[in-house]
C-alpha positions in Angstrom: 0.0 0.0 0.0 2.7 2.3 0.5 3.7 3.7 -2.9 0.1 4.4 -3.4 0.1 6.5 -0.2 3.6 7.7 0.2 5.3 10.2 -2.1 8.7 8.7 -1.9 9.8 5.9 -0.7 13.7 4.5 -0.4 12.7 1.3 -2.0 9.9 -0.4 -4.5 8.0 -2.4 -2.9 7.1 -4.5 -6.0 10.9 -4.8 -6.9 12.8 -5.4 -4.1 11.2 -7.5 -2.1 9.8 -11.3 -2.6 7.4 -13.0 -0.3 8.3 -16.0 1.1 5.6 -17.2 3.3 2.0 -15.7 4.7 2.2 -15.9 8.3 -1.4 -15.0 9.3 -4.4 -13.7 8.6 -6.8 -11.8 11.2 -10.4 -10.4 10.0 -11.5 -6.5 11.4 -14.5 -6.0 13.7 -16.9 -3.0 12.7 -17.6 -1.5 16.3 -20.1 1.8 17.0 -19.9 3.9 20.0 -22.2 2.6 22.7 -24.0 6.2 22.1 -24.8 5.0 18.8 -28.4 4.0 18.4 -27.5 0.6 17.1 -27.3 -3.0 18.1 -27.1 -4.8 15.1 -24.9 -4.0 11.8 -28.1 -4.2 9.3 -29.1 -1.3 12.1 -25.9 0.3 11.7 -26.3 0.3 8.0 -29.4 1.9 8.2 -28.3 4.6 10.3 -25.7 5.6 8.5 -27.8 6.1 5.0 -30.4 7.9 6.8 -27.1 10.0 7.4 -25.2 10.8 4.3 -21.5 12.1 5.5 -22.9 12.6 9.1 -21.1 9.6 10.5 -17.0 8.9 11.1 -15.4 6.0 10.8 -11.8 5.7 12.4 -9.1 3.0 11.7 -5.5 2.5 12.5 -4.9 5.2 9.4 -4.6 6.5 6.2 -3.9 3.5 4.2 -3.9 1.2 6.4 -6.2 -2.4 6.0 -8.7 -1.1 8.4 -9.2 2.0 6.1 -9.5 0.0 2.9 -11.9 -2.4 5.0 -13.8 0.4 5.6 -13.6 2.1 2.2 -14.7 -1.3 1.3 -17.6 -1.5 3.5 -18.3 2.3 2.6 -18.8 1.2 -1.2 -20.4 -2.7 -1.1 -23.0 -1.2 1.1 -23.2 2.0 -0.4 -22.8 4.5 2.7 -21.4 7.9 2.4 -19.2 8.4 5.7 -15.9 10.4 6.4 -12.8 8.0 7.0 -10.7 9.4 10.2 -7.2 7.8 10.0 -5.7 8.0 13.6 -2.2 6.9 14.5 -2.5 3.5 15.4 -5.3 0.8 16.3 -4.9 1.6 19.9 -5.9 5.4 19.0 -8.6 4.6 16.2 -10.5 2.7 19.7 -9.5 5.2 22.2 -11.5 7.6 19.6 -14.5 5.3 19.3 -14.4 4.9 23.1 -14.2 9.0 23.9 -17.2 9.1 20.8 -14.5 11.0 18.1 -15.9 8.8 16.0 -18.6 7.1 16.0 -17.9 3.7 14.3 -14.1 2.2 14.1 -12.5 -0.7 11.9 -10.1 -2.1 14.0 -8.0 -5.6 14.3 -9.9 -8.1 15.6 -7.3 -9.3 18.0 -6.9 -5.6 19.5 -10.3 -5.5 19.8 -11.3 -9.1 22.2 -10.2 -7.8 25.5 -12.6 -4.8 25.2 -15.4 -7.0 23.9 -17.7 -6.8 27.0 -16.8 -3.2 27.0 -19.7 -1.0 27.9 -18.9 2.1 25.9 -18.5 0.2 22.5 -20.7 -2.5 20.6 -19.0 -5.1 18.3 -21.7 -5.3 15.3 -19.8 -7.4 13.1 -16.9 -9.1 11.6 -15.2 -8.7 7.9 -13.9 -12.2 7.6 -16.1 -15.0 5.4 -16.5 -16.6 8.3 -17.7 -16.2 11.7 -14.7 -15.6 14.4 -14.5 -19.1 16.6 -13.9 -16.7 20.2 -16.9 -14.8 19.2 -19.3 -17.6 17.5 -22.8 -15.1 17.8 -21.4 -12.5 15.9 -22.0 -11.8 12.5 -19.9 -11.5 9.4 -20.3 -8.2 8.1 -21.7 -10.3 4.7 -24.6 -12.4 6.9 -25.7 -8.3 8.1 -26.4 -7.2 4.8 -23.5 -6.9 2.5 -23.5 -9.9 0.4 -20.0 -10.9 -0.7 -18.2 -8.8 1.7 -14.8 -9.6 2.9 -11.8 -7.9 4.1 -9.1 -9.6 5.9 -5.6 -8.5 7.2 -2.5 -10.6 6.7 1.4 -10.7 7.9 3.4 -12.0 5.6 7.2 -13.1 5.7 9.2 -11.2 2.3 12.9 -11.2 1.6 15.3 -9.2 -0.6 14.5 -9.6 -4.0 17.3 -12.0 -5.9 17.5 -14.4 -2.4 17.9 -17.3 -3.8 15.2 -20.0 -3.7 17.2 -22.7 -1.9 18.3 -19.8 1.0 14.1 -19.4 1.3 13.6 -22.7 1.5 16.4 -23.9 3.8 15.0 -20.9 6.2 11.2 -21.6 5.5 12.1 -25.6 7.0 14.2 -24.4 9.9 11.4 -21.8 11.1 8.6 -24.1 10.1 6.7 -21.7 8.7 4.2 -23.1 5.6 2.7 -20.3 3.5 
């Protein structure tokens, strides 16, 4: 994502890396301020398009996977909000919590240990499938937006021109399967 968000950058991302292995992946949770009207994401949905450009979503920032999760969301469901890139996940929730914004896109693993939370409501989550620690929530697709998906992933990348057998003999002694 960087060199479409970044001016300059001191390397190419398409050049001089190559991806060894994909490490994990993690789906998003759509949250809403517990101020928010809301306890569902089809109500969510509603609420924002009975509010063109009224309502804030926050994520980790510009660019980032929550942002295009949201951007996303903004256009499969077709919502008109106003994307508010904070510095960090930890700062996109601490704005949902203070009501800065009033929904957030956020990593699903930052978001469990405020789950029971009172001051924010997890509507939904942007994986295919339902998240196994939180089996009655929704996907953001079963609330309304057929086909919807957005995941994060980490991913293990190495200097372009590393030779294959250097990957592989490093991919074995780390275990790591892609």
């Amino acid at each position: 994502l960087n060199p479409h968000v970044r001016s300059r950058l001191p390397y190419d991302a398409l050049k001089d890396f190559a991806p060894v292995a994909r490490v994990a992946t993690m789906p998003y949770a759509v949250l809403a301020h517990a101020g928010l009207p809301v306890g569902s994401m089809g109500e969510l949905l509603a609420y924002v398009r009975a509010r063109p450009g009224l309502v804030n979503f926050g994520t980790s920032g510009d660019g980032s996977t929550g942002h295009l999760a949201g951007e996303l969301l903004r256009q499969a469901a077709g919502l008109k909000m106003v994307h508010v890139g904070f510095n960090g996940g930890i700062n996109a929730l601490a704005g949902l919590q203070t009501g800065q914004v009033q929904i957030a896109l956020c990593a699903l693993p930052l978001v469990l240990p405020h789950a029971l939370e009172a001051r924010l409501a997890i509507l939904a989550v942007t994986g295919s499938r339902r998240f196994p620690a939180l089996p009655a929530l929704p996907t953001v697709a079963e609330s309304g937006v057929p086909g919807y998906e957005a995941l994060g992933w980490y991913g293990i990348f190495v200097p372009a021109g590393t030779t294959r057998t250097r990957v592989e003999t490093d991919r074995k002694s780390t275990r790591l399967n892609s």
